[in-house]
Structure formats: structure tokens, C-alpha cells
N, C-alpha and C positions, 0 to 999 in steps of 0.2 A: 535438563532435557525438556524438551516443548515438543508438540507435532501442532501444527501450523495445516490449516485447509482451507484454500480461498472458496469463494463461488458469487456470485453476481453478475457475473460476465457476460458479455453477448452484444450481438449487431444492433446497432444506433445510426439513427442520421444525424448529420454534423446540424450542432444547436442543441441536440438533445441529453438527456442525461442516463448514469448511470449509479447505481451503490454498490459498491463491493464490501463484502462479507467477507473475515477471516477470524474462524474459529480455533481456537487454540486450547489443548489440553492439558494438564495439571492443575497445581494447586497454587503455584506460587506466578500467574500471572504477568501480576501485578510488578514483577521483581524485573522484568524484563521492557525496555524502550522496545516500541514497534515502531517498524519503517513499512512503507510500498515500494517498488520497483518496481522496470518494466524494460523488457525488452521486445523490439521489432524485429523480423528478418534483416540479417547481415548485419545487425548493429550489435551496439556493446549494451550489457544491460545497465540502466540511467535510475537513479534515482530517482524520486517521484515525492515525495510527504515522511517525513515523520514525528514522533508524536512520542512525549514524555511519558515515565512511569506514570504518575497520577493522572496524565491530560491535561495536565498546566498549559504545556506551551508545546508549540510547533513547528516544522520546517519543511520548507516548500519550494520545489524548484523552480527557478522563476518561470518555465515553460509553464505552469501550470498552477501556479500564484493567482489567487481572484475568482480561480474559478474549479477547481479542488478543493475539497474539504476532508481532513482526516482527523478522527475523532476513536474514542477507544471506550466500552463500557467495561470494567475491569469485574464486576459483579457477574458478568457474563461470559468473562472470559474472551471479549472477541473485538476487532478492531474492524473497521470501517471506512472506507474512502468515498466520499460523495462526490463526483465527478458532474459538473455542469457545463456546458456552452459546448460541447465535445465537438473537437476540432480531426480530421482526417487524418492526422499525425500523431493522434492518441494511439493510435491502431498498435498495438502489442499485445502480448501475454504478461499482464499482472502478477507481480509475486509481492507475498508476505513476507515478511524477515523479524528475526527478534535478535535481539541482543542482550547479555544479561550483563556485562561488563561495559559497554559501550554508553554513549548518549545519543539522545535524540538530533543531536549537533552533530551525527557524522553520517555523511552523504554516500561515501563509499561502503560498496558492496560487502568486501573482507572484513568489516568490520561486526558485521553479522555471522552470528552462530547459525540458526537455523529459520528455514526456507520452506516454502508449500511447496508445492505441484505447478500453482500458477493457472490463473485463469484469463480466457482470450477476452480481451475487449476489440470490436472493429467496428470503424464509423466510418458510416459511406456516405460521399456528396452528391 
């Protein structure tokens, strides 16, 4: 069991950037892959970065390849998305997700145990 709580969130102009924060509770972290998603009005929610137990390695959707960064300090217990060139099609509500059974190699939703609250990113041109 994890609780997951995003926050960085908020309005950008396109080019600019953002960090998002997700804090997360317990003890065993470390035990679980973390992913981002994100969903827009009327869409499906889309995958976005995730990011192995230790922070070896990473996956990235290609919308967002080059110019996202997801990074995790595990000492902290908290995961990270550094979001740059922010494009007007970012515009969603960001969610955390963990998995404790899963990898970082899986892009779908259901694959994830637990979820934040979700926070808004919107980028205006």
C-alpha cells in the first residue's frame, strides 16, 4: 500500500517549463516502479515517463521524448517529472502511479496499483 500526492502543477506558456513532484508514503519505496500519466478533457488517460526501482533506466512516450525528464530520489521517497519546451497539448491533469509488481516497460494504465489525486498542468500560446 502507497498514498501517492502530486503538486507542481500550473499555467505555462508554450516553451516554458515545469517540475512536478510526487510524494509518496511508506517505507518500502523503493519496492515499487513509478510511472506519470495524464489525462486531457474527453481523452483517454495516456502515458507519459516511467522510471525503474532504482533509476536506472526509463520510458518515454514518444510525444514527449527530448523534452520530459522523469527522475526518482528514492531516499526521499518522491518522484519527479521535469517537463521542458511545454507544448499546448500538454495541457492535462498529471497523475502518479506506482506499481509494485509491474515494470517500468509498461505503458498501460491497469498495470498500476496506485494513483494520486492528480495535478493540472495548462500551457497557453
Amino acid at each position: 500500500q502507497v498514498q501517492l500526492v502530486e503538486s507542481g502543477g500550473g499555467m505555462v506558456q508554450a516553451g516554458g517549463s515545469l517540475r512536478l513532484s510526487c510524494a509518496a508514503s511508506g517505507r518500502t519505496f523503493s519496492a515499487y516502479a513509478m510511472a506519470w500519466f495524464r489525462q486531457a478533457p474527453g481523452k483517454e488517460r495516456e502515458f507519459v515517463a516511467a522510471v525503474s526501482r532504482s533509476g536506472g533506466s526509463t520510458n518515454y512516450a514518444d510525444s514527449v521524448k527530448g523534452r520530459f525528464t522523469i527522475s526518482r530520489d528514492n531516499a526521499k521517497n518522491t518522484v519527479y517529472l521535469q517537463m521542458n519546451s511545454l507544448k499546448p497539448e500538454d495541457t492535462a491533469v498529471y497523475y502518479c502511479a506506482a506499481t509494485a509488481g509491474g515494470s517500468y516497460q509498461h505503458t498501460q494504465a491497469p498495470r498500476y496499483d496506485y494513483w494520486g489525486q492528480g495535478t493540472q498542468v495548462t500551457v497557453s500560446s
